[in-house]
C-alpha positions as CSV (number, residue, x, y, z in Angstrom):
1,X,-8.5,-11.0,8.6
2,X,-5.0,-10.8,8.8
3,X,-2.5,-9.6,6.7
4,X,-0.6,-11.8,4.2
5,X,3.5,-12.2,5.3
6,X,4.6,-13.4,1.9
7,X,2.4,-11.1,-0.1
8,X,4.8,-10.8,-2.8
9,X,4.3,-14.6,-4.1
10,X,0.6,-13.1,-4.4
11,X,0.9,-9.6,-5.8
12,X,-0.3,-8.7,-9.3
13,X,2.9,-7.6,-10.2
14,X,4.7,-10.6,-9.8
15,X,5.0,-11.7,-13.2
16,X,4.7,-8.5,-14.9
17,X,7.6,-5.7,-16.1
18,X,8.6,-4.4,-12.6
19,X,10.1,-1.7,-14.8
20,X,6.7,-0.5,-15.4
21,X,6.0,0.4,-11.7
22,X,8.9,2.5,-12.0
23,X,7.4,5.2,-14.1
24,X,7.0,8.9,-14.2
25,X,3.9,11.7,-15.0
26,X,0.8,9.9,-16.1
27,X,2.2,6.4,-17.0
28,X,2.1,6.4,-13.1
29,X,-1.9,6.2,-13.1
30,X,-1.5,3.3,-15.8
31,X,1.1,1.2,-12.5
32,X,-1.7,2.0,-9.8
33,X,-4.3,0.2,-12.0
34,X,-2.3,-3.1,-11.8
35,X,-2.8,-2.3,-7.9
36,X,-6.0,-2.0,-8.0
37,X,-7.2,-5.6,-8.0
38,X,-4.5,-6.9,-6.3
39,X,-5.1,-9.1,-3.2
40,X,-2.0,-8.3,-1.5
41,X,-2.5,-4.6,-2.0
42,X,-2.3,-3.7,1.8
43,X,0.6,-5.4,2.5
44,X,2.7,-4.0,-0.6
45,X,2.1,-0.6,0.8
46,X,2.5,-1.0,4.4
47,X,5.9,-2.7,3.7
48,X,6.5,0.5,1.0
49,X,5.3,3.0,4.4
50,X,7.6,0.6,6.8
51,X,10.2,0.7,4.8
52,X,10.2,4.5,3.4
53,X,10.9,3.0,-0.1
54,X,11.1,6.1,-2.4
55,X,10.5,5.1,-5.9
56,X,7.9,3.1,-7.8
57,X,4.2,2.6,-7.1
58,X,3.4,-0.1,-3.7
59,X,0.4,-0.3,-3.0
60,X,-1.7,1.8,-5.4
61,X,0.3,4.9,-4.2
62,X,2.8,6.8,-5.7
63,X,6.5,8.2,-4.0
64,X,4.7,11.2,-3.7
65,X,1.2,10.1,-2.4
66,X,3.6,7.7,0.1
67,X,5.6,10.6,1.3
68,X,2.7,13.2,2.2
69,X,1.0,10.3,4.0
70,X,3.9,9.4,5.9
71,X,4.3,13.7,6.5
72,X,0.3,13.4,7.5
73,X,1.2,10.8,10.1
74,X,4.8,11.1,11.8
75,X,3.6,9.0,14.7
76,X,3.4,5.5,12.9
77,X,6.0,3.2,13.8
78,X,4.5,0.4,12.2
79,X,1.9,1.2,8.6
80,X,1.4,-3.0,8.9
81,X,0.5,-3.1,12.6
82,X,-1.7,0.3,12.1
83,X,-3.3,-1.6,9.0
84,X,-4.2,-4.5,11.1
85,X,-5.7,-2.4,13.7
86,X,-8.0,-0.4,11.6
87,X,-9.4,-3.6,10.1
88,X,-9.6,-4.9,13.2
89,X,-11.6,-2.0,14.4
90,X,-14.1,-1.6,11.7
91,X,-14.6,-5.7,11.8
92,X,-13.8,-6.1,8.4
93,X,-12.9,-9.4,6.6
94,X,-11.4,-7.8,3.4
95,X,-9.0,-5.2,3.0
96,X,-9.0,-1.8,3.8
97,X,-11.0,0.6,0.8
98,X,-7.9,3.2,-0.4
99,X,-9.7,5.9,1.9
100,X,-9.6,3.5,4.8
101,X,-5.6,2.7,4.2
102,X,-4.9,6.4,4.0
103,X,-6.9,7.1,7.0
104,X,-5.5,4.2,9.2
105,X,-3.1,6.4,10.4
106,X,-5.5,8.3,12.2
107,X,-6.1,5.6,14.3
């Protein structure tokens, strides 16, 4: 499985309030849940890592969860490219779990 380079026309988000992924405290746990289901999930985030975007919720994960894994894993030049690889390397045909995409940069 690849990932998705126009994942945006796919995202869960696309037709909803993009003011409400913008949101502080616990209305942030409320933003990931959209996330969850969301095909395009991996790719949201990656771009979010690739991009050190610093507000909102990408990808299920929060500025603050996004910052501390991009602290965790300096070395990453590339969260999509390291995404691929992992799934790649586990022979998976579906996205990566959350604890998969957080430990991808391990790889």
């Amino acid at each position: 499985m690849s990932m998705v380079v126009d994942w945006p026309s796919l995202a869960a988000c696309r037709n909803g309030d993009p003011d409400a992924l913008f949101v502080q405290g616990a209305e942030q746990n409320v933003a990931k849940r959209i996330c969850r289901s969301c095909p395009v999930r991996m790719e949201c985030l990656a771009d979010a890592l690739d991009n050190r975007i610093e507000f909102g919720v990408w990808g299920g994960m929060t500025e603050r969860e996004r910052r501390a894994l991009l602290r965790r894993h300096p070395n990453v030049t590339s969260w999509r490219r390291t995404f691929e690889a992992a799934m790649r390397d586990r022979g998976l045909d579906k996205p990566l779990s959350e604890k998969e995409l957080v430990n991808a940069g391990s790889v």
